[in-house]
LOLOMI-203321 format. One record per residue: residue number from 1; y, x, z of N, C-alpha, C, O in turn. Coordinates in steps of 0.05 Angstrom, whole numbers. Atoms other than C-alpha are relative to their C-alpha. Last residue first. Layout:
<pts>
PT;NUM;Y;X;Z;Y;X;Z;Y;X;Z;Y;X;Z
...
</pts>
This chain:
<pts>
PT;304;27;16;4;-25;659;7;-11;7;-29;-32;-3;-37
PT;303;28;-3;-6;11;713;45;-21;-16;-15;-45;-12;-11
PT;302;13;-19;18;78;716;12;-36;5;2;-52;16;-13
PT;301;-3;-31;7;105;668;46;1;4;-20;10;-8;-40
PT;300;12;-26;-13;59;623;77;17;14;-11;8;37;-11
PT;299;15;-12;-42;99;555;100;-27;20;2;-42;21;22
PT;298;-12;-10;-32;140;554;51;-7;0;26;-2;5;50
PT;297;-15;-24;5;103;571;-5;19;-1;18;29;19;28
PT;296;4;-23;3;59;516;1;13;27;8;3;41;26
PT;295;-1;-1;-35;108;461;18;-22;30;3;-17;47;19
PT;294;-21;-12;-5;118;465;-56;6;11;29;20;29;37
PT;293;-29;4;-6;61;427;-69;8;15;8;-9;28;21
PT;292;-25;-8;18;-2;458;-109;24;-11;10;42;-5;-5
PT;291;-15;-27;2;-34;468;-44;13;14;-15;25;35;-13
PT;290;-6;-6;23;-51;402;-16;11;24;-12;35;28;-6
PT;289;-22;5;15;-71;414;54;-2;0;-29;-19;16;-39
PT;288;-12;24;-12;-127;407;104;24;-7;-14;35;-28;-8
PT;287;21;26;-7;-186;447;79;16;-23;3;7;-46;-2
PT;286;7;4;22;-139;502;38;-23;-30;6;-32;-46;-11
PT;285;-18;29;19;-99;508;92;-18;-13;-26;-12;-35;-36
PT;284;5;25;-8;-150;545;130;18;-20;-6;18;-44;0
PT;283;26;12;24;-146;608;83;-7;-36;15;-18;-54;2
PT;282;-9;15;20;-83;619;126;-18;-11;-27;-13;-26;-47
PT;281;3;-22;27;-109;640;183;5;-21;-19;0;-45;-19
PT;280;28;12;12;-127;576;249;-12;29;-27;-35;36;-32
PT;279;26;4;-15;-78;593;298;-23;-1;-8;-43;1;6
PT;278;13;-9;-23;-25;622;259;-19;2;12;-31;23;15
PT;277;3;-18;17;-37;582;190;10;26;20;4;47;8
PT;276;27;4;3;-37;519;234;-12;31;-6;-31;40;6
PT;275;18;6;-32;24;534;270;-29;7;-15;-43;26;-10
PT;274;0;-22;-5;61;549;197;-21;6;24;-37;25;24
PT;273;13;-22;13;36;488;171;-8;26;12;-31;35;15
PT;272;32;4;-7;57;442;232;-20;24;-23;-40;36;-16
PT;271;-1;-11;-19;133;476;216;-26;-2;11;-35;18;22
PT;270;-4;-25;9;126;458;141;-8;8;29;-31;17;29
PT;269;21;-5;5;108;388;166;-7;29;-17;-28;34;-28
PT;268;21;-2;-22;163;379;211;-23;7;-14;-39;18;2
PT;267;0;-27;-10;211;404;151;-29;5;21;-44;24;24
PT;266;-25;11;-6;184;335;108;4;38;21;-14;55;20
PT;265;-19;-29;4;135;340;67;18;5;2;34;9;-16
PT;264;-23;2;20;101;266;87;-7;39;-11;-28;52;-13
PT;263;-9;18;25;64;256;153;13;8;-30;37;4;-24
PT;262;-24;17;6;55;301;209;-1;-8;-32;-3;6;-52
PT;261;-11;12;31;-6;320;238;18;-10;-17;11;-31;-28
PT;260;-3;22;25;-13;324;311;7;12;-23;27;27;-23
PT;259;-20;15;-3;-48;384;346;2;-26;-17;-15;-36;-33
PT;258;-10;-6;-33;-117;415;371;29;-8;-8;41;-6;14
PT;257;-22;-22;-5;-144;433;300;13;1;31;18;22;44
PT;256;15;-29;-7;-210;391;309;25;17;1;26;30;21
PT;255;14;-8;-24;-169;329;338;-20;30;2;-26;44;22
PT;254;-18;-4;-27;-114;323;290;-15;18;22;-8;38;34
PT;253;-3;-37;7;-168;337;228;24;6;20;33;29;23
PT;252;21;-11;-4;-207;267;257;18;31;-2;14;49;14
PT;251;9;-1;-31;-142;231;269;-21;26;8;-19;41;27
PT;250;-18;-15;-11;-119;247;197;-5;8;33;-3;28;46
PT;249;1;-32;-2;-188;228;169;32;17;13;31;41;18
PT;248;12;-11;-15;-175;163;201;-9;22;-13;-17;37;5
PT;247;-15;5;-24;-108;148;170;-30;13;18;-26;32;33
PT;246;-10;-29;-2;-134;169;105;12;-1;29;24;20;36
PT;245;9;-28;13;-193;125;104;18;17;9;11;34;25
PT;244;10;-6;-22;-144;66;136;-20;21;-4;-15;36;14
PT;243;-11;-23;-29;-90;81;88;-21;2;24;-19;21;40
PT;242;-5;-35;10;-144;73;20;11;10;30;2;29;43
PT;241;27;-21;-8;-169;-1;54;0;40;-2;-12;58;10
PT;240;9;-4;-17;-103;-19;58;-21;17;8;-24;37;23
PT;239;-17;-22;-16;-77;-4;-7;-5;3;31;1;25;41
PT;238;6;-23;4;-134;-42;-33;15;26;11;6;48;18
PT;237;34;-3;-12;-121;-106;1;-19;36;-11;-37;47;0
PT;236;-17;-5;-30;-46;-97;-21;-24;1;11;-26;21;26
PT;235;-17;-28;-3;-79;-82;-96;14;-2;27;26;19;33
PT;234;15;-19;-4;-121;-146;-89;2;35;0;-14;52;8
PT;233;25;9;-29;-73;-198;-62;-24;24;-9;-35;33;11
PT;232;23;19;13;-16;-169;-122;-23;-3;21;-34;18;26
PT;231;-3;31;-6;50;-154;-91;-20;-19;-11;-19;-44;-14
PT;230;2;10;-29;23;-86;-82;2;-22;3;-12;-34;20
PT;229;29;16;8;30;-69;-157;-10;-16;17;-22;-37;10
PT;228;4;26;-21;94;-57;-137;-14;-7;-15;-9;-25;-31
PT;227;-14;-10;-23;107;-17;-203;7;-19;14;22;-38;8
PT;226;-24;5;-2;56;-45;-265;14;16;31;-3;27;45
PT;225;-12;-20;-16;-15;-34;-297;34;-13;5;44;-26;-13
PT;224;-25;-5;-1;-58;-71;-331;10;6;17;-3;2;38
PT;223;-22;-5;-18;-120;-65;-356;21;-2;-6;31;1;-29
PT;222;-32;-4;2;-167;-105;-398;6;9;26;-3;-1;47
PT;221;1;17;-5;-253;-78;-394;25;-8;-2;34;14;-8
PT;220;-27;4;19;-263;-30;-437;5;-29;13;3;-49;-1
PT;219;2;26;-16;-303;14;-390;14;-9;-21;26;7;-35
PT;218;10;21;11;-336;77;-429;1;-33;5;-15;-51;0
PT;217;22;17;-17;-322;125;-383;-15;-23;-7;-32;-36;6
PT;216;17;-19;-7;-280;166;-428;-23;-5;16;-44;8;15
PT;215;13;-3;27;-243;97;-448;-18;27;-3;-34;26;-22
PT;214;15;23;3;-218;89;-376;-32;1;-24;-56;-1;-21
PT;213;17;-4;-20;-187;157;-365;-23;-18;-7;-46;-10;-12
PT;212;15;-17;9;-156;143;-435;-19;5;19;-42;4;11
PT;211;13;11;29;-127;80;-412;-16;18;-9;-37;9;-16
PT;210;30;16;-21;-109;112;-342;-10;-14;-26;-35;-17;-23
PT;209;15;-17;-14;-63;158;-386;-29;-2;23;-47;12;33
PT;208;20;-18;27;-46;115;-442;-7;14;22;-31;18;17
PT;207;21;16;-2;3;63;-386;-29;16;-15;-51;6;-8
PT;206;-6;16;21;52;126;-370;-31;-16;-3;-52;-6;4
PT;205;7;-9;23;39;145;-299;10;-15;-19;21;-36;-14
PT;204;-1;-37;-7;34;128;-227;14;17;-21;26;38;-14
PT;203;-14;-23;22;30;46;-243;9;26;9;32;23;19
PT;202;-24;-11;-3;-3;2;-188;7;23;-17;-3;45;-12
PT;201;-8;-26;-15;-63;-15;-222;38;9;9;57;16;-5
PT;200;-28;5;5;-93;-89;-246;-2;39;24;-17;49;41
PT;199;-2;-14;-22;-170;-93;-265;45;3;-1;61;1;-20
PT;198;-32;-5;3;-185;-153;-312;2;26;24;-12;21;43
PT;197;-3;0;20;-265;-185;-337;44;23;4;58;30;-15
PT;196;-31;-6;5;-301;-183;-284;13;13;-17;10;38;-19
PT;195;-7;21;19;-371;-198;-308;22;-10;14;27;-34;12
PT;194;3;-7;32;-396;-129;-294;9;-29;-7;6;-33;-31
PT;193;-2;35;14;-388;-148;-217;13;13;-25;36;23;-26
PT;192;12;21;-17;-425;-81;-176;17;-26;-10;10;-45;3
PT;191;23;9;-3;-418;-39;-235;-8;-29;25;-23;-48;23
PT;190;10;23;24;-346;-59;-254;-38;-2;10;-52;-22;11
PT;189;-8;23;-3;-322;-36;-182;-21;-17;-31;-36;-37;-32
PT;188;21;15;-13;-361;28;-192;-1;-29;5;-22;-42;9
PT;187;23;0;13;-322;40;-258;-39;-10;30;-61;-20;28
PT;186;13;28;8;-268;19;-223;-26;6;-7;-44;-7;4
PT;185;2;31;-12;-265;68;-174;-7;-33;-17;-19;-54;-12
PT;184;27;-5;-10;-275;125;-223;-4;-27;24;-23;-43;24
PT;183;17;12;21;-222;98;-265;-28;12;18;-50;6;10
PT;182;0;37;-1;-177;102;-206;-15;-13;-20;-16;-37;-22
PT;181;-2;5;-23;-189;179;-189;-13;-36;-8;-34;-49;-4
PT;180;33;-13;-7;-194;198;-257;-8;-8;25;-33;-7;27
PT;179;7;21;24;-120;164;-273;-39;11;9;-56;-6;15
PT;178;-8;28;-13;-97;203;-206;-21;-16;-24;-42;-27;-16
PT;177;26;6;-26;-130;270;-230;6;-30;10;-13;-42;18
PT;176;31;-2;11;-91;263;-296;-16;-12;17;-28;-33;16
PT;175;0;32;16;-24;241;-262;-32;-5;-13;-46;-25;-14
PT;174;3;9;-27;-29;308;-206;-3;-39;-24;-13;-60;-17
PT;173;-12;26;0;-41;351;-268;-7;-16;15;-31;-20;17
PT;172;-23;-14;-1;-83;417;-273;25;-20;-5;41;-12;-21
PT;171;-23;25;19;-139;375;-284;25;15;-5;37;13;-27
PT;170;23;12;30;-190;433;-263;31;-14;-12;49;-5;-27
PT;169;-1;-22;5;-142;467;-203;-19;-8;-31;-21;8;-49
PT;168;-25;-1;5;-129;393;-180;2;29;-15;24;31;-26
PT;167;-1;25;17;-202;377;-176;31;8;-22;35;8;-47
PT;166;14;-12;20;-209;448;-127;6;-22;-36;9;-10;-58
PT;165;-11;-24;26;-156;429;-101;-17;7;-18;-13;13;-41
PT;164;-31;0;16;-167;359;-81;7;21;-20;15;21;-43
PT;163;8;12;24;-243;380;-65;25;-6;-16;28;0;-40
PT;162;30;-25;2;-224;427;3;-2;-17;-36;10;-3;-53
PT;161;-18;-21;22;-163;373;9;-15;23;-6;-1;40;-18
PT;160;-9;-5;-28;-210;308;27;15;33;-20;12;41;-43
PT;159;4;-29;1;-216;273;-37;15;13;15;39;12;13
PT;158;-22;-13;-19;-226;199;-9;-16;34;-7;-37;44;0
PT;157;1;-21;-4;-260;142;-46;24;28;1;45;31;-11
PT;156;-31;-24;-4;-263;77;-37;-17;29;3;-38;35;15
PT;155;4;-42;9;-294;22;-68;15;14;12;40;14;10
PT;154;-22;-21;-3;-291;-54;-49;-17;25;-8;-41;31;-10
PT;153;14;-26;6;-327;-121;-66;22;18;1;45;11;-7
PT;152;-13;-20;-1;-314;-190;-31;-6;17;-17;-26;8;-28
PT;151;-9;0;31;-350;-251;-35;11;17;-14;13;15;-38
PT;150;34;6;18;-355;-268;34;17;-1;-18;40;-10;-20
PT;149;-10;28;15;-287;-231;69;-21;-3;-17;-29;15;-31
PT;148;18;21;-23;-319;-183;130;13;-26;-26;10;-49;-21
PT;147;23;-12;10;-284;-117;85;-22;-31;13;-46;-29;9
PT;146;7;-8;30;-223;-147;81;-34;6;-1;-49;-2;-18
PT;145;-8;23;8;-215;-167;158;-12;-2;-32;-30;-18;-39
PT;144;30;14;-7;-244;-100;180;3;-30;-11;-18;-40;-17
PT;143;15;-17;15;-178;-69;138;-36;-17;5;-52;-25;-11
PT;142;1;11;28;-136;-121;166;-21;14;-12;-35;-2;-24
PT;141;2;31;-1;-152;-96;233;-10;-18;-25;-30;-30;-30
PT;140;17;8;0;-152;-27;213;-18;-27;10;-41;-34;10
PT;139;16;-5;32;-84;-29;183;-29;6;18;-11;-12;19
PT;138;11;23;16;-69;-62;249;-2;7;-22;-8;-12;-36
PT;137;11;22;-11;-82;-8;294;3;-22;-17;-18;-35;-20
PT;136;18;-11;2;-49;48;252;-25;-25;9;-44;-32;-6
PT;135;19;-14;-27;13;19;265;-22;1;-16;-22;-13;-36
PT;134;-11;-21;-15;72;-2;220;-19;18;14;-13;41;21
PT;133;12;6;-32;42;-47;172;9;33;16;5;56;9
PT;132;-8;15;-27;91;-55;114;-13;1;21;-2;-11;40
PT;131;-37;-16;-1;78;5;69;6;-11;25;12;1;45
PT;130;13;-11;-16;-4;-28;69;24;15;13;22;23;36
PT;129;-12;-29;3;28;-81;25;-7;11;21;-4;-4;40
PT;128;-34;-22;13;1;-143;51;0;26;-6;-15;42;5
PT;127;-4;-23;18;-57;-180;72;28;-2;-11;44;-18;-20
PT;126;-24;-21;2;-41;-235;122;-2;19;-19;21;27;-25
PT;125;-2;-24;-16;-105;-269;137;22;20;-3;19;43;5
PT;124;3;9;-23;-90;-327;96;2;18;29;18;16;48
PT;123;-25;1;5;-69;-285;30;0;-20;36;20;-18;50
PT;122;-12;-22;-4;-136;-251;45;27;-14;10;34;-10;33
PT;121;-7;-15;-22;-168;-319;46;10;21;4;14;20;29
PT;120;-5;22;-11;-132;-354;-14;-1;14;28;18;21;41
PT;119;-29;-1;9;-154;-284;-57;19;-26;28;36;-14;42
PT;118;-4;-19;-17;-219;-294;-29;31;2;-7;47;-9;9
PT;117;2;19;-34;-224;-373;-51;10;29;10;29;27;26
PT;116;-19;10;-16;-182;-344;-129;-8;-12;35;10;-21;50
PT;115;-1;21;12;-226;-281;-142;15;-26;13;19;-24;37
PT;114;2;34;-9;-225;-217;-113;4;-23;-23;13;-18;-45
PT;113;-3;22;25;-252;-151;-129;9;-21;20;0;-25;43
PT;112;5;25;-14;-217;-95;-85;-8;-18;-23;7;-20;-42
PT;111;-2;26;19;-209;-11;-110;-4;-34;20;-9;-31;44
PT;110;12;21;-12;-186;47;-59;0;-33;-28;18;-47;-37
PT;109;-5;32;20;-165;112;-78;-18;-19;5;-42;-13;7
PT;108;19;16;4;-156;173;-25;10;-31;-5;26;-47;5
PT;107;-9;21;14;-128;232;-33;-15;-21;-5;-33;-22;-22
PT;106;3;3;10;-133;279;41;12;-17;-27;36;-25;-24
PT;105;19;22;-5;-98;304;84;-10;-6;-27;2;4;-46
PT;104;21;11;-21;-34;337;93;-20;-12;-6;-12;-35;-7
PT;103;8;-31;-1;15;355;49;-23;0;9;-39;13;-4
PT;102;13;-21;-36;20;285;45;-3;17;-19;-8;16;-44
PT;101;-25;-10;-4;58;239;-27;0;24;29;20;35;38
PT;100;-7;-12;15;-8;222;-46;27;25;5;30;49;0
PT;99;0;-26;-7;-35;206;14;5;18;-21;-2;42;-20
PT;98;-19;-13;-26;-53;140;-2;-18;21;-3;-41;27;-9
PT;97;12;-22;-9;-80;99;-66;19;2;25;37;-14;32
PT;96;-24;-15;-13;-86;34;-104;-10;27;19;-33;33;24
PT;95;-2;-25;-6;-132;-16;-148;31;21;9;52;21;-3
PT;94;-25;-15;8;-138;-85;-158;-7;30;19;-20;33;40
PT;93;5;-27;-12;-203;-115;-193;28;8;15;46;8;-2
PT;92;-13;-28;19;-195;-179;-228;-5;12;27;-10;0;48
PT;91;19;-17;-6;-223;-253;-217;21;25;-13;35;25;-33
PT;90;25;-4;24;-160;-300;-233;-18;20;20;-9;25;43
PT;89;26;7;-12;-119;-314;-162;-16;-3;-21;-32;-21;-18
PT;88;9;-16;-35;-63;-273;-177;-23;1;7;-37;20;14
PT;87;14;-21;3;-70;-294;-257;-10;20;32;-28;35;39
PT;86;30;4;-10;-45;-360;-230;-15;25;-13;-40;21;-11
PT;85;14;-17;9;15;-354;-222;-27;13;3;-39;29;18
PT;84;-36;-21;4;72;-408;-214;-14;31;-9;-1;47;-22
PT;83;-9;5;18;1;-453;-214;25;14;-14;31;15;-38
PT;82;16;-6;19;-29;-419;-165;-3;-7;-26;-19;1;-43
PT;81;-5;-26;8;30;-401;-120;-30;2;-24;-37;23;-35
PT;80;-6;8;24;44;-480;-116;-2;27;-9;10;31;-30
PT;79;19;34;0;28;-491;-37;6;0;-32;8;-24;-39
PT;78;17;3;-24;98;-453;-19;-21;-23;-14;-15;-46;-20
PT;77;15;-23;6;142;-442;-84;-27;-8;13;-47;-14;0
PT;76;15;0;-21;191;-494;-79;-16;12;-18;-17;11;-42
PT;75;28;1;13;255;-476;-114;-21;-7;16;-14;-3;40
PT;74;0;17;19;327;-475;-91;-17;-14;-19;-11;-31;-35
PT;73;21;-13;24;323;-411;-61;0;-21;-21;-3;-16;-44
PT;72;-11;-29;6;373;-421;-4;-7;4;-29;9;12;-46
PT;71;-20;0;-4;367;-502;17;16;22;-9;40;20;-12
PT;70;-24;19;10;309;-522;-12;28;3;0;42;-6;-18
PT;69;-2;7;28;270;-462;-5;12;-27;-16;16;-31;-40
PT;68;-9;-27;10;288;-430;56;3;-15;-33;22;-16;-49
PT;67;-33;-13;0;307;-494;93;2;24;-17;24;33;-24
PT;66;-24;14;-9;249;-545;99;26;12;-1;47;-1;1
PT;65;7;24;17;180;-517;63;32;-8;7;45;-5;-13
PT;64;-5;7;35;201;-443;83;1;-25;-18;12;-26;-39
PT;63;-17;-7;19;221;-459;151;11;2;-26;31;-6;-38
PT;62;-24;32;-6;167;-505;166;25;13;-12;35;5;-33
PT;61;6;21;25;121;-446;143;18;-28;-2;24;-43;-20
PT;60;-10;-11;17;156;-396;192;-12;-16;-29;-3;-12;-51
PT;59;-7;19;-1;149;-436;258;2;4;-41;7;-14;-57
PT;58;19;21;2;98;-392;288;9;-30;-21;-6;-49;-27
PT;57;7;26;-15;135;-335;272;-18;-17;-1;-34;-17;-19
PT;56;33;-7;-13;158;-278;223;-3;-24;16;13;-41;8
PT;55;1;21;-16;213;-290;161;-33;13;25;-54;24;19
PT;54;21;4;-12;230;-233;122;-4;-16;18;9;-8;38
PT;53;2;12;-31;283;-233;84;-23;1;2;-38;-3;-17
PT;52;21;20;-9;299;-188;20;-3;-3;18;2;16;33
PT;51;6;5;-32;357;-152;-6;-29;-19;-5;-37;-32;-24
PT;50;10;29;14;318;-115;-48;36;-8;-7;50;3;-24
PT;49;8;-13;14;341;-54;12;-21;-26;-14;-38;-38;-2
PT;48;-19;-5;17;389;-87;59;-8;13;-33;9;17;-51
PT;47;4;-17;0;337;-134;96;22;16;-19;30;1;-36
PT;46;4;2;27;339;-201;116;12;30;-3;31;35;12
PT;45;-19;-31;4;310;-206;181;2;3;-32;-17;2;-48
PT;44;-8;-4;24;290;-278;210;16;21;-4;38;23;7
PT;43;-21;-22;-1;258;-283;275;-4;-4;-38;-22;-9;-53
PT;42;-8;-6;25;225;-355;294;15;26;1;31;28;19
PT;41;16;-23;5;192;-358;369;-3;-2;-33;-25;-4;-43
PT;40;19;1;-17;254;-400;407;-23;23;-23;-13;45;-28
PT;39;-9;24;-16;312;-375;351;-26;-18;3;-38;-28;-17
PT;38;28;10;-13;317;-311;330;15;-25;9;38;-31;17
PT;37;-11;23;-16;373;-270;273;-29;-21;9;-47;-27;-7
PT;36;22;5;-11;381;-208;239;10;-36;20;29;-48;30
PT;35;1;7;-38;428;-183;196;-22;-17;4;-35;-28;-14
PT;34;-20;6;-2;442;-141;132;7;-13;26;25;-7;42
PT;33;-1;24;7;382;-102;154;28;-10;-1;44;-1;16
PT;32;12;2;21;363;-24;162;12;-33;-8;14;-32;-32
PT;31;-13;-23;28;369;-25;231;-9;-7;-18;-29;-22;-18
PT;30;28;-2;16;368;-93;271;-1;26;-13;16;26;-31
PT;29;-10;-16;7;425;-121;321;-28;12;-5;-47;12;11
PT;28;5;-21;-12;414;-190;338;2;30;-20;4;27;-44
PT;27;-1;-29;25;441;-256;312;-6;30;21;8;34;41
PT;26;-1;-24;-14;414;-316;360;8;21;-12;-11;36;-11
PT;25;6;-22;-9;409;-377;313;15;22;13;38;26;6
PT;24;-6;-16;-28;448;-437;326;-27;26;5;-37;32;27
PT;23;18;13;-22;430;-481;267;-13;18;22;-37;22;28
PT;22;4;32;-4;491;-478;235;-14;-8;15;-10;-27;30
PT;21;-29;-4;-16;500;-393;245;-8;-40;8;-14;-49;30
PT;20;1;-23;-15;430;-383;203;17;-16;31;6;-25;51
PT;19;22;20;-6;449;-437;149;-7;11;27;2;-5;43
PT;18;-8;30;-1;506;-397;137;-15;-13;15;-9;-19;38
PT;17;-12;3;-18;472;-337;138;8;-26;12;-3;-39;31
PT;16;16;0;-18;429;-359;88;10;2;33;3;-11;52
PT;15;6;25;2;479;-375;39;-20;-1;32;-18;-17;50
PT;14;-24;7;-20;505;-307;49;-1;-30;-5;21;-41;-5
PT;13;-6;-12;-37;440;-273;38;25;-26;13;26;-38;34
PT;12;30;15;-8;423;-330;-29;9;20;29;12;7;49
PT;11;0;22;-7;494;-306;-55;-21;-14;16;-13;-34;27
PT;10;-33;-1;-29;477;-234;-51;19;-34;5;33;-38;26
PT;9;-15;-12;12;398;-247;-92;35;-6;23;42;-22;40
PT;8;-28;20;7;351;-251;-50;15;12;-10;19;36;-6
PT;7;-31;-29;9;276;-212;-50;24;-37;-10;21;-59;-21
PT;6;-2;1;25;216;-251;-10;27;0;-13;46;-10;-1
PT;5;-17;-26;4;177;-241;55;11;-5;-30;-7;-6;-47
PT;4;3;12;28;128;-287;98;28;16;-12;44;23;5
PT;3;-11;-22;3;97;-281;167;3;-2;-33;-15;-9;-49
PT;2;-22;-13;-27;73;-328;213;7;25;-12;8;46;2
PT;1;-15;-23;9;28;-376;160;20;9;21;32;-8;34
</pts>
């Protein structure tokens, strides 16, 4: 293990410190974190948002067995996550998306079966929340990692923005089309292992709206749904697989337009609109953008 992450409460930071300062860590200056702190190839950052630490290193399992959790946490966890919860590593489906929140690009949902040996290897190979990988390069790392795990099964599918709207101009609701989105993933998920019995969904919505999706399709298999779904080995394995899809259709619609792409709906991506809808006419948003957001209208006008 060289990388490991988990929410403190404000006594448990300033306990940690402590411990930190005693055994002559390095404190370094971090954004975002209450503080930071290395020592030979251990970094420990405990973060201001949770709070939660993050441990990275070679040393970072000795840590947790020897100081985080005896000494901060008070619990041992490490080597006991299948008994403390063992629905993780039951058989179940997890499902997640990206590019919801883009102007840009496509929507694409991504399902994972695992069961508890894949579950074991993912959690071996690092899977995580797809939020946390910073680079493009290792979400397809992990991504080839996931897909190369015996035993596996994945789904993904990616409505590029030509089909978004049109989808989105039917449902007329961004929660509908989502619940249609992720019941259509399972539904292939259930075909290829019909004798998984649980699918788990990062929550979008009220729980009756992917329930009904469900029940139109005829699945009745149990769902459940929750926020930070992510922290489940087959919804962080699915969130992957969705950013690397949308990550390489961004590359691909970088390179035929002739600039970068920006992220989010943020001003920069009003200002990449406007460019596009210069160079390209404004009927060419309709391939590469979402067009019921708001970002719409400011970056044609009156023209669209």
């Amino acid at each position: 293990m060289t990388s490991h992450t988990t929410t403190l409460t404000a006594a448990q930071v300033s306990k940690l410190r402590d411990i930190l300062e005693e055994q002559s860590f390095e404190f370094v200056e971090k954004a975002y974190t209450i503080f930071a702190g290395k020592k030979g190839k251990l970094n420990i950052s405990v973060y201001e948002k949770g709070p939660k630490v993050l441990i990275q290193g070679k040393d970072t399992e000795d840590f947790i067995r020897f100081t985080l959790e005896p000494m901060v946490l008070g619990e041992a966890k490490l080597g006991y996550e299948e008994i403390i919860d063992p629905e993780h590593f039951a058989p179940h489906f997890g499902i997640d998306e990206s590019g919801k929140g883009d102007f840009f690009g496509p929507l694409v949902i991504a399902g994972v079966y695992t069961n508890g040996e894949i579950t074991r290897q993912l959690i071996k190979a690092g899977i995580t929340d797809s939020k946390k990988i910073t680079t493009p390069a290792k979400i397809r790392q992990l991504a080839a990692v996931i897909k190369a795990t015996p035993g596996i099964e994945f789904d993904v599918i990616a409505l590029r923005p030509e089909k978004y709207n049109e989808l989105y101009a039917s449902f007329k609701n961004l929660n509908r089309m989502l619940a249609w989105g992720h019941a259509t993933v399972i539904e292939e998920l259930v075909r290829k292992r019909p004798d998984c019995p649980r699918a788990l969904s990062d929550q979008f919505a009220k729980a009756e709206v992917l329930q009904h999706a469900l029940k139109q399709k005829n699945i009745t298999l149990t769902l459940d749904q929750r926020t930070k779904g992510e922290s489940d080995t087959a919804v962080a394995a699915a969130s992957i697989l969705a950013r690397e899809r949308f990550i390489d259709w961004m590359d691909a619609a970088t390179k035929k337009i002739g600039f970068k792409i920006p992220l989010g709906a943020s001003a920069a991506v009003v200002a990449a609109g406007k460019i596009l809808v210069e160079t390209h006419g404004v009927d060419s948003l309709s391939k590469f953008a979402k067009l019921h957001f708001k970002t719409t209208q400011q970056v044609t006008g009156e023209l669209f």
